[in-house]
C-alpha positions as MATLAB code, in Angstrom:
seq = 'XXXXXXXXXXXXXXXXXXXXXXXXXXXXXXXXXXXXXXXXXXXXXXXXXXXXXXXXXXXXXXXXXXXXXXXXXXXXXXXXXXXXXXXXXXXXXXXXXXXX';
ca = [
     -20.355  128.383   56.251;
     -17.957  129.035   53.019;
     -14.651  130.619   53.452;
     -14.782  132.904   50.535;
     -12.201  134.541   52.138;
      -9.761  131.734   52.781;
      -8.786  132.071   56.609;
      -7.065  128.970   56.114;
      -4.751  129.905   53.620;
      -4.104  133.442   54.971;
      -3.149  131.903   58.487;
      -0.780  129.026   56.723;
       0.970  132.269   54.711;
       1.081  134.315   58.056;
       2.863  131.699   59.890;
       5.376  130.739   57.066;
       6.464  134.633   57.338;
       6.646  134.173   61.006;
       9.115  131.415   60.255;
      11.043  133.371   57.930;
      11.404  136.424   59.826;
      12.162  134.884   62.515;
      15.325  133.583   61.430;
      16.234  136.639   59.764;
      16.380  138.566   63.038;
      17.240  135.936   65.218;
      20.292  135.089   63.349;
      23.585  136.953   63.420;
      26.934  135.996   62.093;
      27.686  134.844   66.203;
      24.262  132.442   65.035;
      21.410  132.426   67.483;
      21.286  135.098   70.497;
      21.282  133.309   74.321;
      19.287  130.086   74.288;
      16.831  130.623   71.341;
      16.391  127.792   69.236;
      14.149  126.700   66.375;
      12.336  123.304   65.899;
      11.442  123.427   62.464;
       8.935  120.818   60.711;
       8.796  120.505   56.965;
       7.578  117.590   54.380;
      10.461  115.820   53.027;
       9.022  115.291   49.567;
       7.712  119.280   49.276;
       7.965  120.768   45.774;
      11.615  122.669   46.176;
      12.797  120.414   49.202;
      16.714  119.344   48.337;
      17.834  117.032   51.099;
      20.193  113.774   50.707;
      18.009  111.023   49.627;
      19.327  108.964   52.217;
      17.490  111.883   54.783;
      14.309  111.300   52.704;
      14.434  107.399   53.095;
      14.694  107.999   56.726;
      11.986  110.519   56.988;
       9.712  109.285   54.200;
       7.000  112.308   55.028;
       8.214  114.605   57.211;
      11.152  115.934   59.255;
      12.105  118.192   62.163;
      15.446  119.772   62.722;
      16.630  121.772   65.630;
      18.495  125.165   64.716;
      20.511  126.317   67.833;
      24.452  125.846   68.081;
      25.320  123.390   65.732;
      24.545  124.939   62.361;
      26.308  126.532   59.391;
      26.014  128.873   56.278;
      22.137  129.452   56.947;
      21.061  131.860   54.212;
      17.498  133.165   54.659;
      15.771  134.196   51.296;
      12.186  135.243   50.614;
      10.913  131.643   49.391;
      13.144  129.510   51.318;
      15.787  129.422   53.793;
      19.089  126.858   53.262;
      21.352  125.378   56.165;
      24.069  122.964   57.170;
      23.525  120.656   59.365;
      25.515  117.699   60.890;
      23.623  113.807   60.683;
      25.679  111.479   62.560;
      28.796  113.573   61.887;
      28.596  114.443   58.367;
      27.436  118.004   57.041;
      24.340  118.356   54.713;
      23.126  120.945   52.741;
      19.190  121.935   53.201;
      17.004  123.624   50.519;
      13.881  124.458   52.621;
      11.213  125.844   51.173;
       8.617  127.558   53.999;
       5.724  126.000   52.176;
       7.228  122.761   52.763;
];
């Protein structure tokens, strides 16, 4: 049967707002509440990714980073959301887009 519809499409656009909201009411300026956490998945070569290129040689496809404790500046927009993390010890800045 043809998806005229696109189910497919609708579903991968409801779960990138599910990632995006998400954070935006998990995340206060004490960070995350209790024990939440995120594991977050995204393709390191995505169309508006900006990670280190040394993080891209080391994840050639794809990544996953853990938000819980150890996290800075995380600034959710509509599009994307941006982070600091720590890689053995040094911070990085993360562009994410949710489509990646």
């Amino acid at each position: 049967m043809t998806d005229y519809i696109g189910y497919e499409a609708l579903t991968q656009a409801a779960m990138r707002g599910v990632v995006r909201e998400a954070l935006r009411k998990g995340y206060n300026s004490n960070g995350l509440p209790g024990d939440h956490h995120f594991y977050l998945t995204f393709r390191t070569k995505a169309p508006g990714v900006k990670i280190a290129d040394y993080l891209v040689e080391r994840f050639p496809e794809e990544m996953t980073i853990v938000i819980q404790h150890q996290y800075w500046d995380l600034e959710v927009e509509d599009s994307h959301f941006e982070i600091i993390l720590k890689f053995s010890g040094v911070p990085q800045h993360l562009h994410i887009p949710y489509a990646a």
